[in-house]
KEVEXRO-599783 format. One record per atom (N, C-alpha, C): residue number from 1; residue in one letter; atom name; x, y, z. Coordinates in pm, whole numbers. Example, Ala and Ser with C-alpha at 12.3 -4.5 7.8 and 13.67 -1.06 7.14 Angstrom:
BEGIN
+-----+------+------+--------+--------+--------+
! seq ! type ! atom !      x !      y !      z !
+-----+------+------+--------+--------+--------+
!   1 !    a !    N !   1319 !   -569 !    780 !
!   1 !    a !   CA !   1230 !   -450 !    780 !
!   1 !    a !    C !   1320 !   -330 !    780 !
!   2 !    s !    N !   1285 !   -225 !    708 !
!   2 !    s !   CA !   1367 !   -106 !    714 !
!   2 !    s !    C !   1290 !      3 !    787 !
+-----+------+------+--------+--------+--------+
***
This chain:
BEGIN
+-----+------+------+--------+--------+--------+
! seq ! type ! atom !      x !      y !      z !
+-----+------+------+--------+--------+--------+
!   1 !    x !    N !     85 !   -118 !      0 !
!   1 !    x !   CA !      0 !      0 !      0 !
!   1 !    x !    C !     89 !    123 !      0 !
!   2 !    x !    N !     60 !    220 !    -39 !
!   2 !    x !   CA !    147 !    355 !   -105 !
!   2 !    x !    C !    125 !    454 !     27 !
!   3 !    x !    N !    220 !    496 !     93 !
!   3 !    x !   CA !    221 !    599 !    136 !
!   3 !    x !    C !    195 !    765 !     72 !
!   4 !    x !    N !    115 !    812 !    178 !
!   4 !    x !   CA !    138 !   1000 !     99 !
!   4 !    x !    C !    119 !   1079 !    242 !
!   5 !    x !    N !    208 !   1203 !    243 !
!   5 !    x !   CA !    212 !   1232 !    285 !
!   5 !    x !    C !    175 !   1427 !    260 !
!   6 !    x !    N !    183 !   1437 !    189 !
!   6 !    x !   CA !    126 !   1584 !    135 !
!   6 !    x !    C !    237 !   1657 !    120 !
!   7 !    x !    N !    365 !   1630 !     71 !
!   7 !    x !   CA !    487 !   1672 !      7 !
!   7 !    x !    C !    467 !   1769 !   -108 !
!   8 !    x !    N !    475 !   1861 !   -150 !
!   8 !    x !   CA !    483 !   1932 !   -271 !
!   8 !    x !    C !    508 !   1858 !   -376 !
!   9 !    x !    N !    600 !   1759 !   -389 !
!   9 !    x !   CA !    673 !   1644 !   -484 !
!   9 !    x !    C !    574 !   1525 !   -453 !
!  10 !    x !    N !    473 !   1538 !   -406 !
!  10 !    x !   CA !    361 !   1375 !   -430 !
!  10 !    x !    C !    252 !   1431 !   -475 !
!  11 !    x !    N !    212 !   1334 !   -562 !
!  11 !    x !   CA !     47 !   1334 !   -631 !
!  11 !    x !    C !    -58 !   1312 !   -538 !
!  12 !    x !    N !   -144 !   1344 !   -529 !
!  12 !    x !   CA !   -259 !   1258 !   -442 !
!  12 !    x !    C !   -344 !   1162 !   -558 !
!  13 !    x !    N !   -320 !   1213 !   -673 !
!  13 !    x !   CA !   -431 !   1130 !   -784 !
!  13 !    x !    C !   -306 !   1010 !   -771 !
!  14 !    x !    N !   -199 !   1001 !   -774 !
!  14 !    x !   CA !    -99 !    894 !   -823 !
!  14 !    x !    C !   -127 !    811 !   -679 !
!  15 !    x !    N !   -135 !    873 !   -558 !
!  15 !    x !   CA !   -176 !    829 !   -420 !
!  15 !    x !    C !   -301 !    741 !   -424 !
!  16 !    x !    N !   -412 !    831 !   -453 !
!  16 !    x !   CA !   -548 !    747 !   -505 !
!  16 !    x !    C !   -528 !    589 !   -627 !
!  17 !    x !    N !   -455 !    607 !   -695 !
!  17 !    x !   CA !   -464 !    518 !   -809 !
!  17 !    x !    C !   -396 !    404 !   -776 !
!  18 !    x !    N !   -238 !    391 !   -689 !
!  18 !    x !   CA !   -188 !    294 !   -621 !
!  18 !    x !    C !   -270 !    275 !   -522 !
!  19 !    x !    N !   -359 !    320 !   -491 !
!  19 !    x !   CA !   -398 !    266 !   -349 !
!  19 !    x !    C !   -537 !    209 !   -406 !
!  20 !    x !    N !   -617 !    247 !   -532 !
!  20 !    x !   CA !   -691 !    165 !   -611 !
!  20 !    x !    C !   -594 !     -1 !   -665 !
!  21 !    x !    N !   -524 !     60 !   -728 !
!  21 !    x !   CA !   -475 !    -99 !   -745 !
!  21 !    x !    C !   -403 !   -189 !   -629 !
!  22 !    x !    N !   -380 !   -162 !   -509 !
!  22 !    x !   CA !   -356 !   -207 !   -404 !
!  22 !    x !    C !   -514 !   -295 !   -369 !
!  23 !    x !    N !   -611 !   -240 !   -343 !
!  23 !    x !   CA !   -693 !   -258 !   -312 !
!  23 !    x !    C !   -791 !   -379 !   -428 !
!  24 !    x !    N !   -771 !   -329 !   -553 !
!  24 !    x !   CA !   -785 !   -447 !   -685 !
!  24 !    x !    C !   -715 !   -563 !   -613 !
!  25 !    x !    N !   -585 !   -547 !   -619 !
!  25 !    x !   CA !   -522 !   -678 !   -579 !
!  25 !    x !    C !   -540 !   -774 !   -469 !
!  26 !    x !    N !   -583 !   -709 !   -327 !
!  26 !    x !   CA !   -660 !   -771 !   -230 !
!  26 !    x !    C !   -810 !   -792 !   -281 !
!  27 !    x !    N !   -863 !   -804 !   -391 !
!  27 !    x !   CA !  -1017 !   -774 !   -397 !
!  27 !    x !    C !  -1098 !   -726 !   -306 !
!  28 !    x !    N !  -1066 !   -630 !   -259 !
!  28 !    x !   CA !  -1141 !   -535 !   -195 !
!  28 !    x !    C !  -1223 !   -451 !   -274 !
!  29 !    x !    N !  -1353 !   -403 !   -268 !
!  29 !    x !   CA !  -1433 !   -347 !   -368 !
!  29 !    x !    C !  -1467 !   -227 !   -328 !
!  30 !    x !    N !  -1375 !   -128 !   -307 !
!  30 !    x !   CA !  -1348 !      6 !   -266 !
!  30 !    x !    C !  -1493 !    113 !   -333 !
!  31 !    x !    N !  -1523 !     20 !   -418 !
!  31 !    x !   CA !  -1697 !     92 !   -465 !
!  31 !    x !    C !  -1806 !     83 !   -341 !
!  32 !    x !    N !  -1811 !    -91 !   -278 !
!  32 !    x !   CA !  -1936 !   -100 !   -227 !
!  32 !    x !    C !  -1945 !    -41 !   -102 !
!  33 !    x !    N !  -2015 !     18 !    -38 !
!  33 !    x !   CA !  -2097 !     89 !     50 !
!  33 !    x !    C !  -2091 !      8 !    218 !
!  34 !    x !    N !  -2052 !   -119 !    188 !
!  34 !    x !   CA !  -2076 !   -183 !    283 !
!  34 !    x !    C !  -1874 !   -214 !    329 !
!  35 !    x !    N !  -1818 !   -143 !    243 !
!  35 !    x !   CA !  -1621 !   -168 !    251 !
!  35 !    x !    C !  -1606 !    -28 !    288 !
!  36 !    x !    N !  -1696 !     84 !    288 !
!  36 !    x !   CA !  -1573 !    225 !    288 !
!  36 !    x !    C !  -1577 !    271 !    454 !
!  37 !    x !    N !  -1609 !    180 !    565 !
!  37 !    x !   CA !  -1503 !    189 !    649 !
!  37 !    x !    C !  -1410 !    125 !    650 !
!  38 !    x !    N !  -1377 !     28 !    604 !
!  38 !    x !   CA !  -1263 !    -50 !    561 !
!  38 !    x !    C !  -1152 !     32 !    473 !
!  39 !    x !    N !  -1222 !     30 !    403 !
!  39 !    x !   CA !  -1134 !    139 !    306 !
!  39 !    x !    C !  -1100 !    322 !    362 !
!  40 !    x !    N !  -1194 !    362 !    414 !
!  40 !    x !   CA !  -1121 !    453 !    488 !
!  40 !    x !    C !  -1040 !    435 !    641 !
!  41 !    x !    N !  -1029 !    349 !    663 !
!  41 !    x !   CA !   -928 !    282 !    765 !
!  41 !    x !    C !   -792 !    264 !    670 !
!  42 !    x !    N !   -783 !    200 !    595 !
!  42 !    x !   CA !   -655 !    179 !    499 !
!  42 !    x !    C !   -652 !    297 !    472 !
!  43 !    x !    N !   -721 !    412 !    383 !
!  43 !    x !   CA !   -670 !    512 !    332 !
!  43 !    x !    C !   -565 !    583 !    458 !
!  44 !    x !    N !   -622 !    612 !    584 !
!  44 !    x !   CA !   -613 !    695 !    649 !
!  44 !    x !    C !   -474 !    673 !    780 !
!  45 !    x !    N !   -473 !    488 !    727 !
!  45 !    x !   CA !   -354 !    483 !    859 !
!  45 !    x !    C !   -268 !    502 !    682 !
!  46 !    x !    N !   -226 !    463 !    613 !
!  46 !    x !   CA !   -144 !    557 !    503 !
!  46 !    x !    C !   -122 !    654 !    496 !
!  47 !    x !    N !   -156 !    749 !    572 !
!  47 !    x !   CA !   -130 !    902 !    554 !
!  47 !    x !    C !     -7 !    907 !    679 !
!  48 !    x !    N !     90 !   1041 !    594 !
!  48 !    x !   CA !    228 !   1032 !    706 !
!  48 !    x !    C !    200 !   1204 !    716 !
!  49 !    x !    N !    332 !   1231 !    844 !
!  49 !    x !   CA !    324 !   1376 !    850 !
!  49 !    x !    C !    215 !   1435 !    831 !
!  50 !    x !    N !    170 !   1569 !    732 !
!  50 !    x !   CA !    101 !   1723 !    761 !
!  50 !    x !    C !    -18 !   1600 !    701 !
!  51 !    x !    N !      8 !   1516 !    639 !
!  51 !    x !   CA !   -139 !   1450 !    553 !
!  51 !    x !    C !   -230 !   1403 !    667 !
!  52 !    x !    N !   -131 !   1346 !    744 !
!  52 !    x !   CA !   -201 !   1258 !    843 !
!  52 !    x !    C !   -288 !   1328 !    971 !
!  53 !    x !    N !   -240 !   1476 !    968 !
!  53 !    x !   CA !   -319 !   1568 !   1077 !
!  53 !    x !    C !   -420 !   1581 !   1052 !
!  54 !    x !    N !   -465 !   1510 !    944 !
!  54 !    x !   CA !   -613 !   1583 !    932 !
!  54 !    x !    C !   -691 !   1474 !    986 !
!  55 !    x !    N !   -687 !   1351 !   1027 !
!  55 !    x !   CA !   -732 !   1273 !   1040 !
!  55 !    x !    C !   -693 !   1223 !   1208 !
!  56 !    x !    N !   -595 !   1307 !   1283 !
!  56 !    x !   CA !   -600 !   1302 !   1398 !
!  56 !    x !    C !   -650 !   1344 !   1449 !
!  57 !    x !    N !   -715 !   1290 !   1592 !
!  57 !    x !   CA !   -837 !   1375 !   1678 !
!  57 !    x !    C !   -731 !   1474 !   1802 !
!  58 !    x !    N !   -744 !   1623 !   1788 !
!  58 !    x !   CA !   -656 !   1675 !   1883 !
!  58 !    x !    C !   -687 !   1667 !   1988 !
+-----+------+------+--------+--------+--------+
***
């Protein structure tokens, strides 16, 4: 699974798209309704540094 961290020098679409085919490859179905806490659990422990503050509770 792809790290991002919100670097000037990282994509977030290139972030999104490895972390789509990450998720292809586990067959995880990052569409259905009944996975996107799952999937926002993966998205979110992936986030490093300034990315990841947004998702910490202060």
């Amino acid at each position: 699974m792809p790290t991002f961290s919100g670097k000037p020098t990282e994509s977030v679409d290139e972030f999104i798209f490895r972390a789509k085919l990450f998720m292809d490859g586990k067959c995880i179905d990052y569409t259905a309704a009944t996975n996107m806490q799952r999937v926002i659990a993966i998205l979110a422990a992936n986030l490093r540094n300034g990315a990841a503050s947004y998702t910490m509770p202060k």
